[in-house]
C-alpha positions as CSV (number, residue, x, y, z in Angstrom):
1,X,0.0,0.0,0.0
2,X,1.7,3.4,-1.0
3,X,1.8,6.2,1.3
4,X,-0.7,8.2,-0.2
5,X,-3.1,5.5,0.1
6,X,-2.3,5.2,3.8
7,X,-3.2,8.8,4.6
8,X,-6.4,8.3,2.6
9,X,-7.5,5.7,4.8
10,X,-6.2,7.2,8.3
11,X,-8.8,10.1,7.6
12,X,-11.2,7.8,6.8
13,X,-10.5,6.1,10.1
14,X,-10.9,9.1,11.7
15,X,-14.5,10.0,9.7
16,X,-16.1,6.5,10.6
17,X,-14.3,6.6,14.5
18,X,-13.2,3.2,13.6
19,X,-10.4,1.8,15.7
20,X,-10.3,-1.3,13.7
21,X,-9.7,0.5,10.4
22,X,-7.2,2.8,12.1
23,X,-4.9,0.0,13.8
24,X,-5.2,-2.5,11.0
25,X,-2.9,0.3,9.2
26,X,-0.3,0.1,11.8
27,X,2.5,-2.8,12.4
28,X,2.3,-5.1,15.1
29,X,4.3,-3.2,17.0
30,X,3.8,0.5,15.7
31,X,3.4,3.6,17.5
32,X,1.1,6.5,17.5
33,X,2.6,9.3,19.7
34,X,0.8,13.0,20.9
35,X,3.6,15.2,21.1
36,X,0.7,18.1,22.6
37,X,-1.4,15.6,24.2
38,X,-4.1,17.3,26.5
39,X,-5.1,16.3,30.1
40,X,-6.6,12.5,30.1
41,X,-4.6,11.7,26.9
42,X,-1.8,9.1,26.9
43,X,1.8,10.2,25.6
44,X,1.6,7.6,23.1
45,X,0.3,4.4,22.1
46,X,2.2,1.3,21.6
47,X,1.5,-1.8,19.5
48,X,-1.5,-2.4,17.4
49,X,-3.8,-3.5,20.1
50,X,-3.2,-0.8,22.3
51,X,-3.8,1.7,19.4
52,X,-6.9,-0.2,18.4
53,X,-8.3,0.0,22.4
54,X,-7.2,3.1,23.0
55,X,-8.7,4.9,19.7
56,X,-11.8,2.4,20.1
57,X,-12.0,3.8,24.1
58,X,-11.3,7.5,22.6
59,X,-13.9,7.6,19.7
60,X,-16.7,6.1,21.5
61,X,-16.7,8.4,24.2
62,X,-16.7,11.6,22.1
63,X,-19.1,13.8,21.5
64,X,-17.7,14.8,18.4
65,X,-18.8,13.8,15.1
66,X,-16.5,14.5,11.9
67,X,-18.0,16.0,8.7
68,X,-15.1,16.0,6.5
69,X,-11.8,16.1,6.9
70,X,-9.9,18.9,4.6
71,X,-6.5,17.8,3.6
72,X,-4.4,21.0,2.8
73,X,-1.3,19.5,2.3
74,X,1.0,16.3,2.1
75,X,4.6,16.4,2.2
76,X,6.9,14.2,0.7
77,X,10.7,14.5,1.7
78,X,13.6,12.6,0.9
79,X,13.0,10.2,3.0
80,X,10.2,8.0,0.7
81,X,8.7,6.2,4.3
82,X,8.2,9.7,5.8
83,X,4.8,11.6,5.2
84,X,3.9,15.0,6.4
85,X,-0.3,15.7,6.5
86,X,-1.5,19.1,7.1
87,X,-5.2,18.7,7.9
88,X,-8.5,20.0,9.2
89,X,-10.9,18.0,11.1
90,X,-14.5,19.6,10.8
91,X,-16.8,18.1,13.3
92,X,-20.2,19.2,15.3
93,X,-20.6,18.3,18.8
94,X,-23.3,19.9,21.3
95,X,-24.6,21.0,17.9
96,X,-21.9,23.6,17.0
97,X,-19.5,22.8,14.4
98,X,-15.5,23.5,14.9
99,X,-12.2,23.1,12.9
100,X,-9.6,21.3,14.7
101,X,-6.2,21.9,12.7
102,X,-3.8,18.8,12.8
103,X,-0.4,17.5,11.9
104,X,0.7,14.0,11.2
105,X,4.0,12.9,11.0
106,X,4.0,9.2,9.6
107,X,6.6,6.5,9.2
108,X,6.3,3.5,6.9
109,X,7.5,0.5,5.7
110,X,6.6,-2.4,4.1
111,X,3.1,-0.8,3.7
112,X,2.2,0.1,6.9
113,X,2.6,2.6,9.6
114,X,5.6,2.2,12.5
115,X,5.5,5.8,14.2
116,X,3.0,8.3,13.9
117,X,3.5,11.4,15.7
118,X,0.1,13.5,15.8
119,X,-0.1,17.0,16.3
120,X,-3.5,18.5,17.0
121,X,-4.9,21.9,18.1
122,X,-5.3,21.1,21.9
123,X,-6.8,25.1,22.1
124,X,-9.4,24.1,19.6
125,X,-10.1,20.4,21.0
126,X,-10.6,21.8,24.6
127,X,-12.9,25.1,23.2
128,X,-14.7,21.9,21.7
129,X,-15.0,20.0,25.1
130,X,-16.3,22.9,27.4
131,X,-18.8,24.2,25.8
């Protein structure tokens, strides 16, 4: 699976909240890490399982429901496993809608994900979560 078609189905992870499609991309023992994680969040998640529980836990439990997920830019280096995605997540929850900017930071090989390192808003999730 090439890069590109990786990113395409990480956001479509995220638009369905499914765990399952979201760890499946990941190698057994891959890594999904929140650099600016926000009170209650883990510093990272480790192994397939634990990204598929942890996600599953996450998603179920929020109020938030995606409505499309704008990708504004993916960057390619020299590196031909590495992926930069600039995003936006648009969502409603209690009715309003927000824009929650994000950055991923994906590693690769042999087709699926090893490290993730995911950058989102945490002003913008926690406007999101007291109102």
């Amino acid at each position: 699976m090439s890069i590109s078609q990786i990113v395409e189905r990480f956001h479509a992870a995220m638009r369905d909240k499914s765990a399952d499609t979201l760890a499946d991309l990941y190698a057994e023992d891959g890594v999904h890490e929140f650099p600016f994680r926000m009170p209650g969040m883990p510093e990272r998640y480790t192994g397939r399982e634990e990204i598929r529980a942890g996600y599953g836990k996450s998603w179920s439990a929020s109020p938030a429901e995606v409505v499309r997920i704008r990708r504004i830019a993916l960057h390619k280096g020299d590196d031909p496993d590495v992926v930069v995605v600039e995003h936006e997540v648009h969502v409603t929850a209690y009715g309003k809608p927000y824009t929650i900017p994000g950055l991923l930071v994906i590693r690769t090989r042999d087709g699926q994900i090893v490290h993730t390192r995911d950058y989102m808003d945490a002003t913008a999730v926690s406007a999101m979560r007291s109102a």
